[in-house]
HTML snippet that shows the backbone in 3Dmol.js (N, CA, C, O; Angstrom):
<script src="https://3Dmol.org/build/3Dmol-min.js"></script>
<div id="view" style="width:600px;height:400px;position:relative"></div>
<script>
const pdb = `
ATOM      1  N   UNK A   1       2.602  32.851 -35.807  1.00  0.00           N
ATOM      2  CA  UNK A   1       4.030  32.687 -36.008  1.00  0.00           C
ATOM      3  C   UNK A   1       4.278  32.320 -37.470  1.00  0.00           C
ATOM      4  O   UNK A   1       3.800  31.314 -37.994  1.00  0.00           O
ATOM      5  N   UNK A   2       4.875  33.000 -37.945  1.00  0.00           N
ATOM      6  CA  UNK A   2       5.673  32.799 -39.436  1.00  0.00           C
ATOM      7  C   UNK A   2       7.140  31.951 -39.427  1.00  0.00           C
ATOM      8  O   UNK A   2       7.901  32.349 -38.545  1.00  0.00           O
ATOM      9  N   UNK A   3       7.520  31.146 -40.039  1.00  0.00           N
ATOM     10  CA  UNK A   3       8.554  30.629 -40.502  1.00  0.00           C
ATOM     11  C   UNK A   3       9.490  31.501 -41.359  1.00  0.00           C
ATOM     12  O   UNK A   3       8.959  31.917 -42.389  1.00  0.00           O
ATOM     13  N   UNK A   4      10.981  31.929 -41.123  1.00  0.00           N
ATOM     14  CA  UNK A   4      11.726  32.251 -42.126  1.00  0.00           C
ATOM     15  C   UNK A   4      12.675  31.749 -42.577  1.00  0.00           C
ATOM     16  O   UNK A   4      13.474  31.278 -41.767  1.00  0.00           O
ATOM     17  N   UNK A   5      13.006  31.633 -44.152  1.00  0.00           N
ATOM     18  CA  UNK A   5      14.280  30.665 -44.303  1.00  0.00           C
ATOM     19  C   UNK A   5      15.263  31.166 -45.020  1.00  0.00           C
ATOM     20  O   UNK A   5      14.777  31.607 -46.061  1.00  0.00           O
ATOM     21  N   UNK A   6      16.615  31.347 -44.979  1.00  0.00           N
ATOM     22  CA  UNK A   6      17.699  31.438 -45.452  1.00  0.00           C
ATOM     23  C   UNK A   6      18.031  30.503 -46.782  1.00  0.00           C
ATOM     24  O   UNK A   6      18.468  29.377 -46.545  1.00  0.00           O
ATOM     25  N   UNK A   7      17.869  30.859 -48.033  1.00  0.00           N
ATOM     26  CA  UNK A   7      18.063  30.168 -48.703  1.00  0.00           C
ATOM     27  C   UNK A   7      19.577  30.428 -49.506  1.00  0.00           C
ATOM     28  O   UNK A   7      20.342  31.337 -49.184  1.00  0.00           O
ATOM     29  N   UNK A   8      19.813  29.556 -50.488  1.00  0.00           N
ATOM     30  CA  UNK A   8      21.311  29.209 -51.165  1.00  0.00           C
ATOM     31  C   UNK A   8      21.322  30.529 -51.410  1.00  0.00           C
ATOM     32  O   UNK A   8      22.255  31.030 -50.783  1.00  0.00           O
ATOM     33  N   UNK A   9      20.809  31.211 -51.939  1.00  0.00           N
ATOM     34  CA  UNK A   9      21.208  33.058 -52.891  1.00  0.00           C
ATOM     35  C   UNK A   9      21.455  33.780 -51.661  1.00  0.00           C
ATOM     36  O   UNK A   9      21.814  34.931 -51.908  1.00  0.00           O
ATOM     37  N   UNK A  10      21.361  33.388 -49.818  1.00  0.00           N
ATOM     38  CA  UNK A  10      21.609  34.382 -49.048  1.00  0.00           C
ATOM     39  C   UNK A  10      20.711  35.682 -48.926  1.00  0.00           C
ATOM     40  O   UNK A  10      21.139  36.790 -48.605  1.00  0.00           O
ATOM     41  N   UNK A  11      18.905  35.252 -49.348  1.00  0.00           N
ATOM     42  CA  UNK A  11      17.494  35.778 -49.421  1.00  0.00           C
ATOM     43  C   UNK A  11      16.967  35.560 -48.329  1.00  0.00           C
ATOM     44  O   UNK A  11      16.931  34.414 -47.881  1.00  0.00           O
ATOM     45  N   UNK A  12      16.543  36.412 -47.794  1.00  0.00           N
ATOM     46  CA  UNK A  12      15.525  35.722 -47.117  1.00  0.00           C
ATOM     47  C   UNK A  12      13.682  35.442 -47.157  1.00  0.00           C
ATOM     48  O   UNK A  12      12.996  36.465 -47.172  1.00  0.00           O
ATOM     49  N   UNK A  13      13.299  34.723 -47.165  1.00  0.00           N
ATOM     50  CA  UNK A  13      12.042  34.458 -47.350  1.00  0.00           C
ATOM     51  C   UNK A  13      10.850  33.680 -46.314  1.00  0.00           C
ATOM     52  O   UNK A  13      11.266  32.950 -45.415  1.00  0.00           O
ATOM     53  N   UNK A  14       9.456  33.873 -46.490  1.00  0.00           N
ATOM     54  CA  UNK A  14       8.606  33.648 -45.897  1.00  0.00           C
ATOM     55  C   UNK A  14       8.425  31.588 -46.443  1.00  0.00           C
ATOM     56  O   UNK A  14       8.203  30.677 -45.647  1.00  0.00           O
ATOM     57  N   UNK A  15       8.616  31.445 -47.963  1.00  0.00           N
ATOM     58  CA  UNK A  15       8.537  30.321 -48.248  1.00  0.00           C
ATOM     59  C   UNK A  15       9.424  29.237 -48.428  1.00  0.00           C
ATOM     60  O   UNK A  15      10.525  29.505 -48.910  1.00  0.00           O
ATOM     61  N   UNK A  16       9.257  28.484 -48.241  1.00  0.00           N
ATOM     62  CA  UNK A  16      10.455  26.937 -47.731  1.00  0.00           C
ATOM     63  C   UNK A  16      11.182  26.951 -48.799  1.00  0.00           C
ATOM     64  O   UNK A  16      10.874  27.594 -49.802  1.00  0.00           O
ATOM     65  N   UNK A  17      12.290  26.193 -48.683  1.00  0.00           N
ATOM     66  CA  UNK A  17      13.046  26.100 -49.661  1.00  0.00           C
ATOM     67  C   UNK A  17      12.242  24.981 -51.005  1.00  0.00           C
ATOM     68  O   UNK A  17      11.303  24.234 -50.728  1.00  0.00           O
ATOM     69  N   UNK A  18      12.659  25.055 -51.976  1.00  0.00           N
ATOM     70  CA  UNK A  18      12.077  23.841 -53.037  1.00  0.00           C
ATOM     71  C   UNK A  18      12.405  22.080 -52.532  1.00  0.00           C
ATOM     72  O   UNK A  18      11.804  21.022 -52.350  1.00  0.00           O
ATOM     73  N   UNK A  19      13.684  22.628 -52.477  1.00  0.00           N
ATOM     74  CA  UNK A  19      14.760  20.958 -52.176  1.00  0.00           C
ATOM     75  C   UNK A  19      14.699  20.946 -50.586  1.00  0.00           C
ATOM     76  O   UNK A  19      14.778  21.913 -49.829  1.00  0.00           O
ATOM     77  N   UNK A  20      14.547  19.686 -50.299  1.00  0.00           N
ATOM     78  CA  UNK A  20      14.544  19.465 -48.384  1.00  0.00           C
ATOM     79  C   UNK A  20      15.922  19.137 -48.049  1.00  0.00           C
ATOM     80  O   UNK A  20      16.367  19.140 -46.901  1.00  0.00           O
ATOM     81  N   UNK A  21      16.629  18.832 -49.183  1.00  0.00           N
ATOM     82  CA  UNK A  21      18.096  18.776 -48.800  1.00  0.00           C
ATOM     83  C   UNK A  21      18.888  19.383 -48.706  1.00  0.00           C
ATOM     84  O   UNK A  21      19.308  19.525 -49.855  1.00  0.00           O
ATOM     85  N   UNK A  22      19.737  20.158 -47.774  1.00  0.00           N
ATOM     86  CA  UNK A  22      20.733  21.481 -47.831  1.00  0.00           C
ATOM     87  C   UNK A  22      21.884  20.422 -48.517  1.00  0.00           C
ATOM     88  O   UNK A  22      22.256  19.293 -48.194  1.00  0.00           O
ATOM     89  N   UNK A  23      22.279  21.387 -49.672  1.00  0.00           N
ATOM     90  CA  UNK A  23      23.948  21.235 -50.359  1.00  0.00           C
ATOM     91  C   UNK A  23      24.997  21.172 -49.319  1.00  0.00           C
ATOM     92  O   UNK A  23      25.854  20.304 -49.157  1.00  0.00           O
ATOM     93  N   UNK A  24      24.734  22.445 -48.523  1.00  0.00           N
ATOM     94  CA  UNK A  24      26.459  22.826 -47.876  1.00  0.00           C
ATOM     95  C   UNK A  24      25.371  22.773 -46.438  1.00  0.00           C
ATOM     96  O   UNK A  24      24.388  22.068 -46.210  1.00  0.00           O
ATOM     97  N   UNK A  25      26.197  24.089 -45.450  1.00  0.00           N
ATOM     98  CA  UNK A  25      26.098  23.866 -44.145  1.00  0.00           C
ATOM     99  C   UNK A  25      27.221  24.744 -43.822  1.00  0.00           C
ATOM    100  O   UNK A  25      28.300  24.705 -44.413  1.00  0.00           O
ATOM    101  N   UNK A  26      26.827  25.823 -42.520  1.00  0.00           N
ATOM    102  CA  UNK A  26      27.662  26.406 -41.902  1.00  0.00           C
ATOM    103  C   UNK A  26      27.624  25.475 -40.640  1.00  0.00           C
ATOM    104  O   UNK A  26      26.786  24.594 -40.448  1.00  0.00           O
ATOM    105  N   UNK A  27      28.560  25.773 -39.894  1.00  0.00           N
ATOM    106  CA  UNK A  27      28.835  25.775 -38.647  1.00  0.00           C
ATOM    107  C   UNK A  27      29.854  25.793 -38.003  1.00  0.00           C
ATOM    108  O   UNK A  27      30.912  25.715 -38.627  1.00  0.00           O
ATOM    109  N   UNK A  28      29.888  25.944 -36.008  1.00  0.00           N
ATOM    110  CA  UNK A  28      30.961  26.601 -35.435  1.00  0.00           C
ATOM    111  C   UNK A  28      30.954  25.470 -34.224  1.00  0.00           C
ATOM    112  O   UNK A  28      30.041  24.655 -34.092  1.00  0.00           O
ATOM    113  N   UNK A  29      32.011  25.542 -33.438  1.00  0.00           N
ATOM    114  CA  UNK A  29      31.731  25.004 -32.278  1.00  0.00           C
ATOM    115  C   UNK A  29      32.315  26.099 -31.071  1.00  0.00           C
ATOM    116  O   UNK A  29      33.148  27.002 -31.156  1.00  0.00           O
ATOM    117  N   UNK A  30      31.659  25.699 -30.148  1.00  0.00           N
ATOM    118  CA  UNK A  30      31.349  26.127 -29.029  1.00  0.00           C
ATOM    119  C   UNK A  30      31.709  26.422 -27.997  1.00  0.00           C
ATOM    120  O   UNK A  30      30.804  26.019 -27.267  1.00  0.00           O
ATOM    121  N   UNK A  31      32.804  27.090 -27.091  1.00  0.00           N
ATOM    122  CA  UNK A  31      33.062  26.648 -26.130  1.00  0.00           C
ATOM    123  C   UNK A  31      32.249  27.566 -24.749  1.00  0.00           C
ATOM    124  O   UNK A  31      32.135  28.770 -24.522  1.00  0.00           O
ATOM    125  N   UNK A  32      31.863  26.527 -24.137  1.00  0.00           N
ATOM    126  CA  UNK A  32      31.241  27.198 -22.830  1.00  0.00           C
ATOM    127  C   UNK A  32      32.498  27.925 -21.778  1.00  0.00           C
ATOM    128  O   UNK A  32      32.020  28.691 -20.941  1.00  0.00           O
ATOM    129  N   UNK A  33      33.451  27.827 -21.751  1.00  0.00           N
ATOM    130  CA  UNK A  33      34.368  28.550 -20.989  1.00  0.00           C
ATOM    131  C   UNK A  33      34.531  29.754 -21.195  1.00  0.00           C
ATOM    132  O   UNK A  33      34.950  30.558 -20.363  1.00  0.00           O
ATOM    133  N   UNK A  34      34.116  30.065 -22.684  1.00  0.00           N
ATOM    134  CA  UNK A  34      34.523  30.982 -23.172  1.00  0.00           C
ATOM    135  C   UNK A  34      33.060  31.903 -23.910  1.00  0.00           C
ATOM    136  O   UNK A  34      33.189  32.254 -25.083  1.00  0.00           O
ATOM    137  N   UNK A  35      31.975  32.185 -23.308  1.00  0.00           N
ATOM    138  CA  UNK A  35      30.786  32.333 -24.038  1.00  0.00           C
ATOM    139  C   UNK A  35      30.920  33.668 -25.080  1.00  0.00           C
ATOM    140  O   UNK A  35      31.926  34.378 -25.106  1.00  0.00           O
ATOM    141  N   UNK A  36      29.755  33.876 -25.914  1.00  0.00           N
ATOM    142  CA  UNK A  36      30.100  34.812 -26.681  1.00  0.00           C
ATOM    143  C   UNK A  36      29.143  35.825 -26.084  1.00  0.00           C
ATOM    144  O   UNK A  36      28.038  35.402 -25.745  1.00  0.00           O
ATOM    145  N   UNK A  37      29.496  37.436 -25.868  1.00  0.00           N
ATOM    146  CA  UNK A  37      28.493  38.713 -25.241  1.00  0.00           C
ATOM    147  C   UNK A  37      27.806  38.646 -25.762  1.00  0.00           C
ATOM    148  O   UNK A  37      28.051  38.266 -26.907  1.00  0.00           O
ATOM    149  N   UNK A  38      26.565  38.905 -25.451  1.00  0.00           N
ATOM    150  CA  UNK A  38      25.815  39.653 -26.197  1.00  0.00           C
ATOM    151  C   UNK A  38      25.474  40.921 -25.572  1.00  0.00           C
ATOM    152  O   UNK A  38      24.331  41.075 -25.142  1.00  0.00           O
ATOM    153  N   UNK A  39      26.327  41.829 -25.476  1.00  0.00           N
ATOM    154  CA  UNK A  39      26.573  43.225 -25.207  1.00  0.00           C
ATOM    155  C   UNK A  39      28.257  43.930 -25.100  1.00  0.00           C
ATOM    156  O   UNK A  39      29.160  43.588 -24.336  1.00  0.00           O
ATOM    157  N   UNK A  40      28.261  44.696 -25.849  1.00  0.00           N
ATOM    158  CA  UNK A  40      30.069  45.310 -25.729  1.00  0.00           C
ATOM    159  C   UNK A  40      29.807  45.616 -24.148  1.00  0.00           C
ATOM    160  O   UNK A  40      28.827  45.690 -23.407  1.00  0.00           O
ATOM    161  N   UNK A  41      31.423  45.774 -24.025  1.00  0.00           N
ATOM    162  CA  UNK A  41      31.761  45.968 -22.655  1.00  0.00           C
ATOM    163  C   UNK A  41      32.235  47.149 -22.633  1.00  0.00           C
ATOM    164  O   UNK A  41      32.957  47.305 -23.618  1.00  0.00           O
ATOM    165  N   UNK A  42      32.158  48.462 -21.705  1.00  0.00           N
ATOM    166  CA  UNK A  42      31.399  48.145 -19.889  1.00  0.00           C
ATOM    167  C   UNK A  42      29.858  47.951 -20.485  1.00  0.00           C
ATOM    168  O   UNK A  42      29.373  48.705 -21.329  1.00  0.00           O
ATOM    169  N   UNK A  43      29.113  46.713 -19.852  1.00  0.00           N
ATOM    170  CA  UNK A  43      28.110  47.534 -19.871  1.00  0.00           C
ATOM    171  C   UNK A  43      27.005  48.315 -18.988  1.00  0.00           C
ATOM    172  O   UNK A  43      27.013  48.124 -17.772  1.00  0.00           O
ATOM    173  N   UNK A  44      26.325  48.940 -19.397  1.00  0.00           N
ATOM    174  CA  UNK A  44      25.772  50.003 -18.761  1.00  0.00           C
ATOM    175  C   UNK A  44      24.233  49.512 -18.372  1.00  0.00           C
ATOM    176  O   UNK A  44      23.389  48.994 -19.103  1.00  0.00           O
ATOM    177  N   UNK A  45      24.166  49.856 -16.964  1.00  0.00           N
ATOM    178  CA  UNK A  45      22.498  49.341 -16.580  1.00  0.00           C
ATOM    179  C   UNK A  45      21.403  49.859 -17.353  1.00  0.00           C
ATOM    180  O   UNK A  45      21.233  51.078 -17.334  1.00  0.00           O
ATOM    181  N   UNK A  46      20.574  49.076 -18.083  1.00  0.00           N
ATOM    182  CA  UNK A  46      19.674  49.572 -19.156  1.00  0.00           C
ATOM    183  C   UNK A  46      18.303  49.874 -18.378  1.00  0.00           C
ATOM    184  O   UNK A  46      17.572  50.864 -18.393  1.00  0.00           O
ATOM    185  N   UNK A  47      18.223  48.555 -17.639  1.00  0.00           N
ATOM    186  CA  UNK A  47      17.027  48.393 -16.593  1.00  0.00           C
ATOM    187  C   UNK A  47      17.263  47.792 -15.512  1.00  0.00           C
ATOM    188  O   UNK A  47      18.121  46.915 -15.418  1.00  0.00           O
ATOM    189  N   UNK A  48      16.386  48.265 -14.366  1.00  0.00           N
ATOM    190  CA  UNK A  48      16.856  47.550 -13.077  1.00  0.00           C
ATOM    191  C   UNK A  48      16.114  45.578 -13.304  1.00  0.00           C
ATOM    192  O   UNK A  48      15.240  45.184 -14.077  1.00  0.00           O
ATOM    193  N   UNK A  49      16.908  44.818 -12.306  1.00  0.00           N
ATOM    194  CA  UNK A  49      16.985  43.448 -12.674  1.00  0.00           C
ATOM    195  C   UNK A  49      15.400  42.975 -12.736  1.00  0.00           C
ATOM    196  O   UNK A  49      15.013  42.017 -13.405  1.00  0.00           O
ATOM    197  N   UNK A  50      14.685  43.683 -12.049  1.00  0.00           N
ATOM    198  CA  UNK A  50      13.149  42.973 -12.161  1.00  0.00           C
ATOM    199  C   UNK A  50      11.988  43.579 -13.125  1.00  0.00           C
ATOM    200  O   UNK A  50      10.797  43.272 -13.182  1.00  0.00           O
ATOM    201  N   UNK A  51      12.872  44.728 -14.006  1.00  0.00           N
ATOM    202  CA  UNK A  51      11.767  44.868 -15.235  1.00  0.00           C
ATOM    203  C   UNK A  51      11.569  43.781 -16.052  1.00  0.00           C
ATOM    204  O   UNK A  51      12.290  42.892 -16.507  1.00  0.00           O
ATOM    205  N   UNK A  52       9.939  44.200 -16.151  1.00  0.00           N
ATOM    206  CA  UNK A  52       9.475  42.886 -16.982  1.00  0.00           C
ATOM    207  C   UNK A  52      10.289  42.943 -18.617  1.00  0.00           C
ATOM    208  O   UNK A  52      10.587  41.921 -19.235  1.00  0.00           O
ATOM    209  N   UNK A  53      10.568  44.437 -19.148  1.00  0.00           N
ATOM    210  CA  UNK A  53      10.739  44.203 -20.441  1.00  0.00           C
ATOM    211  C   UNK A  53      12.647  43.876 -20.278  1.00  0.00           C
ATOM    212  O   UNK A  53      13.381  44.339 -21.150  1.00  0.00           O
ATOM    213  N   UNK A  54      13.104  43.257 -19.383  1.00  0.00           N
ATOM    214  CA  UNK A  54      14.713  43.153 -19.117  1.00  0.00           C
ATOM    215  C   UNK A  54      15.410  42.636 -20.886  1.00  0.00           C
ATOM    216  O   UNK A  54      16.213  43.121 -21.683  1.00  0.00           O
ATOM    217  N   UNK A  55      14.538  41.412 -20.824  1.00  0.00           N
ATOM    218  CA  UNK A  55      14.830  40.291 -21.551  1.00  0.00           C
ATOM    219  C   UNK A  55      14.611  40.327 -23.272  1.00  0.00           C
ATOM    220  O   UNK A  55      15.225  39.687 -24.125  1.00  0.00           O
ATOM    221  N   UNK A  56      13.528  41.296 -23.434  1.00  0.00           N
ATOM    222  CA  UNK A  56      13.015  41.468 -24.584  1.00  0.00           C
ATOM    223  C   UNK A  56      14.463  42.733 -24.946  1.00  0.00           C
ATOM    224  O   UNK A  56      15.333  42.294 -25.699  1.00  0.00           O
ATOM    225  N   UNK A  57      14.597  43.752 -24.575  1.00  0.00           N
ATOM    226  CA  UNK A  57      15.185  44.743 -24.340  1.00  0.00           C
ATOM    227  C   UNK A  57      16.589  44.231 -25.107  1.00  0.00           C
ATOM    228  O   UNK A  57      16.996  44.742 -26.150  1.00  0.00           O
ATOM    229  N   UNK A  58      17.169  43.274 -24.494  1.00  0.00           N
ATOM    230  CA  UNK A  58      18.479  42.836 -24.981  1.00  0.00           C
ATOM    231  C   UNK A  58      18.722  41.810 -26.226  1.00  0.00           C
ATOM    232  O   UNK A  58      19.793  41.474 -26.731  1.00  0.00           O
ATOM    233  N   UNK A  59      17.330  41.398 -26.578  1.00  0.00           N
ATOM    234  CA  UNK A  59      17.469  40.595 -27.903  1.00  0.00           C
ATOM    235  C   UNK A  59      17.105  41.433 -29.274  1.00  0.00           C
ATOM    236  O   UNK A  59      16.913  40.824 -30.326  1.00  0.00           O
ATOM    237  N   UNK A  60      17.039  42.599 -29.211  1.00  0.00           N
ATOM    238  CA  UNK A  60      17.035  43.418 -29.901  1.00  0.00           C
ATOM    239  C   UNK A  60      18.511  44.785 -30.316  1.00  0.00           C
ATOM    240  O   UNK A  60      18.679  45.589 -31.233  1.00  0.00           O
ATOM    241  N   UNK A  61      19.072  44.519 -29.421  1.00  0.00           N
ATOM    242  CA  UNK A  61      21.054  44.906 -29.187  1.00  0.00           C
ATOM    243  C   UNK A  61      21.389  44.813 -30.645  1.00  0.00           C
ATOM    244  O   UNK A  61      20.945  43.875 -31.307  1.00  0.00           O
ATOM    245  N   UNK A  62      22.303  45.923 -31.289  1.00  0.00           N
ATOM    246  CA  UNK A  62      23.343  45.144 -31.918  1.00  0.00           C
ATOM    247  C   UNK A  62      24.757  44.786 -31.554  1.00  0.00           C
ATOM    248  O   UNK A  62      25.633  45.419 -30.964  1.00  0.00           O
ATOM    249  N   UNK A  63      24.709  43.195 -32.254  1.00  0.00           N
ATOM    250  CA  UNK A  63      25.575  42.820 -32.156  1.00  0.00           C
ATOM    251  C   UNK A  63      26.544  42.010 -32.583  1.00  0.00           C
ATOM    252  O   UNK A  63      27.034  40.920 -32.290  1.00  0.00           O
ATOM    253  N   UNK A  64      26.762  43.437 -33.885  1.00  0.00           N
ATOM    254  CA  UNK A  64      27.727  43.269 -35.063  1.00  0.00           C
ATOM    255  C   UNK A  64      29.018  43.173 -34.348  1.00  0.00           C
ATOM    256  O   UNK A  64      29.986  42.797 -35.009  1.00  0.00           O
ATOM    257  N   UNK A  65      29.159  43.421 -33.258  1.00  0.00           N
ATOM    258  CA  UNK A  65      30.977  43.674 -32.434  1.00  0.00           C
ATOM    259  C   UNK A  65      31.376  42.305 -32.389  1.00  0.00           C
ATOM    260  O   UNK A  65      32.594  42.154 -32.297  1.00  0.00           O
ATOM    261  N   UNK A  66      30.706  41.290 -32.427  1.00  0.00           N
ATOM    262  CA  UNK A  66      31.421  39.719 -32.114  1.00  0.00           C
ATOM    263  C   UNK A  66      31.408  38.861 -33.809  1.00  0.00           C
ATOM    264  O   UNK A  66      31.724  37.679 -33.941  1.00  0.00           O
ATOM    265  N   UNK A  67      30.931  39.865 -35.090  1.00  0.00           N
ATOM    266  CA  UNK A  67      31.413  38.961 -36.123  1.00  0.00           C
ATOM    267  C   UNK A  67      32.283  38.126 -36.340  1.00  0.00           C
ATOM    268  O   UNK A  67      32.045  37.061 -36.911  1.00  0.00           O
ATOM    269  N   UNK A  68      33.859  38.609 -35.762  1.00  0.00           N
ATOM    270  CA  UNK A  68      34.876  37.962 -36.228  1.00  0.00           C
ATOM    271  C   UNK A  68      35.425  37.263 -35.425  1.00  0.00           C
ATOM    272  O   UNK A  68      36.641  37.090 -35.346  1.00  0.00           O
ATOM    273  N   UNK A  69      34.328  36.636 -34.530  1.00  0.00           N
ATOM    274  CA  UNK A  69      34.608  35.903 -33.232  1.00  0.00           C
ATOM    275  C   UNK A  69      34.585  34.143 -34.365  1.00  0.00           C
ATOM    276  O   UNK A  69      33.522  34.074 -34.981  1.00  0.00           O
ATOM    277  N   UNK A  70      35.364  33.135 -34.588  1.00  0.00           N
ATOM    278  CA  UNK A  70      35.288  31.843 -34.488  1.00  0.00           C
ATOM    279  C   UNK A  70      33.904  31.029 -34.430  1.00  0.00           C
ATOM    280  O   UNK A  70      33.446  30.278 -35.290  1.00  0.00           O
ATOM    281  N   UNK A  71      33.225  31.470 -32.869  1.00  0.00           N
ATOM    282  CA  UNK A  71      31.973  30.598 -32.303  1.00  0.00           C
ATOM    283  C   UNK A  71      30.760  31.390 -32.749  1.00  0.00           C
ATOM    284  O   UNK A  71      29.661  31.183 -32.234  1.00  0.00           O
ATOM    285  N   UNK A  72      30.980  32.482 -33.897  1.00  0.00           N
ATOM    286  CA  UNK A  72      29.384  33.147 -34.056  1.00  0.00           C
ATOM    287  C   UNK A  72      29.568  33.110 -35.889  1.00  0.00           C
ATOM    288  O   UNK A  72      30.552  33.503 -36.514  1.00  0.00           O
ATOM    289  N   UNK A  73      28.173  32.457 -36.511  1.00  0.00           N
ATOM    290  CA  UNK A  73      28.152  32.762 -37.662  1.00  0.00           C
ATOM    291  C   UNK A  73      27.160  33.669 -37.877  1.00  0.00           C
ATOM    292  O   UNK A  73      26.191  33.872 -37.146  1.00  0.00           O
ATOM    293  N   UNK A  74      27.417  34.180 -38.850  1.00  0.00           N
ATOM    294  CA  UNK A  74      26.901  36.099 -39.481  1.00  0.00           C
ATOM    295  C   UNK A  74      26.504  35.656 -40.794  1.00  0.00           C
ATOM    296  O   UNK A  74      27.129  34.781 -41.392  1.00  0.00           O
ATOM    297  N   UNK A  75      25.441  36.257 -41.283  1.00  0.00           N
ATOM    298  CA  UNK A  75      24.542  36.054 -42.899  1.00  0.00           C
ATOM    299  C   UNK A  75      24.209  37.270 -43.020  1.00  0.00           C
ATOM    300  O   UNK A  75      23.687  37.671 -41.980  1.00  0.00           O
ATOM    301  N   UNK A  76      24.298  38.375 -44.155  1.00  0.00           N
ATOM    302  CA  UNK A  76      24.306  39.485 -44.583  1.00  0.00           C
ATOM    303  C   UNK A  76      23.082  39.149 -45.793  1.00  0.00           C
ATOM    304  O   UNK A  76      23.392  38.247 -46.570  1.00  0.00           O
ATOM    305  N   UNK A  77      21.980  39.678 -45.968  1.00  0.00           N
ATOM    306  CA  UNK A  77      20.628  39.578 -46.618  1.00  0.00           C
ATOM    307  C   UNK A  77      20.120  41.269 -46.789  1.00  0.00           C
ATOM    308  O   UNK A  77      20.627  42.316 -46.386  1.00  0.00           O
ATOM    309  N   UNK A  78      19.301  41.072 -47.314  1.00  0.00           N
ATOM    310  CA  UNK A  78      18.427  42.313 -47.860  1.00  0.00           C
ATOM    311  C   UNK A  78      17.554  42.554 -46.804  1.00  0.00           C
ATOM    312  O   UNK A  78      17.426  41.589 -46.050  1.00  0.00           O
ATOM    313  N   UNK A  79      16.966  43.468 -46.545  1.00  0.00           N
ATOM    314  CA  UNK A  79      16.218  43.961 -45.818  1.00  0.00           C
ATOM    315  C   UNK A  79      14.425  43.060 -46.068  1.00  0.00           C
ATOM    316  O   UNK A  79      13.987  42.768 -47.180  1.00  0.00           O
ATOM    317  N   UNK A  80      13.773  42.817 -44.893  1.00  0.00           N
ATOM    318  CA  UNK A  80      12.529  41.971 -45.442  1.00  0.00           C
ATOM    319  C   UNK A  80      11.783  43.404 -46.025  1.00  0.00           C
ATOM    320  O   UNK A  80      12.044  44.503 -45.536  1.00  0.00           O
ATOM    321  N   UNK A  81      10.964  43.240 -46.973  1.00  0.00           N
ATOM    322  CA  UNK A  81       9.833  43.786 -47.371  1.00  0.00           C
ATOM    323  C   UNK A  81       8.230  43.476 -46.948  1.00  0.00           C
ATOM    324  O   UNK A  81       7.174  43.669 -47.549  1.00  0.00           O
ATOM    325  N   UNK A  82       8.463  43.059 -45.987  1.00  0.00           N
ATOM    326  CA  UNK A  82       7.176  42.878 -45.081  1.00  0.00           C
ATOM    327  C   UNK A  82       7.631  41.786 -43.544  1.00  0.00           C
ATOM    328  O   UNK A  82       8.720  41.280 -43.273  1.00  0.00           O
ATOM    329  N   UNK A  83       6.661  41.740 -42.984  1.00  0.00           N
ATOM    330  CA  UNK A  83       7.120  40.954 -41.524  1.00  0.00           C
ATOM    331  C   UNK A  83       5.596  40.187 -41.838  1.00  0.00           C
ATOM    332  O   UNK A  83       5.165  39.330 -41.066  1.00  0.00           O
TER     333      UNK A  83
END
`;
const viewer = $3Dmol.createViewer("view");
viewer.addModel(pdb, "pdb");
viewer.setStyle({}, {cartoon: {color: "spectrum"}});
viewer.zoomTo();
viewer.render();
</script>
């Protein structure tokens, strides 16, 4: 397992930041009444409920459709040059 970190320039990288102290800070709050998809709607049966790959399958989705939702923050970066 590798560590990745989001640093101030909006990079992403394999190595820690220099400073252990973050400047700023995003964040959102939450409401459970109201959860956020993670799939546009209708959606469509991908796999029946007891495939093993169900779970893996859907964390790989995009899901650019809820950017301008309030409760989801979005970071726009460069593509990695290695994994």
């Amino acid at each position: 397992m590798r560590h990745l970190y989001l640093h101030e320039s909006g990079k992403l990288s394999f190595d820690a930041p220099e400073t252990s102290v973050a400047e700023g800070f995003d964040s959102y709050e939450s409401d459970p009444a109201h959860p956020v998809p993670y799939r546009q709607r209708p959606v469509d049966m991908t796999y029946p409920e007891d495939h093993p790959g169900k779970l893996v399958h859907l964390a790989v989705q995009d899901q650019r459709f809820v950017d301008e939702r309030p409760d989801v923050l979005t970071w726009q970066t460069e593509e990695l040059a290695e994994m």
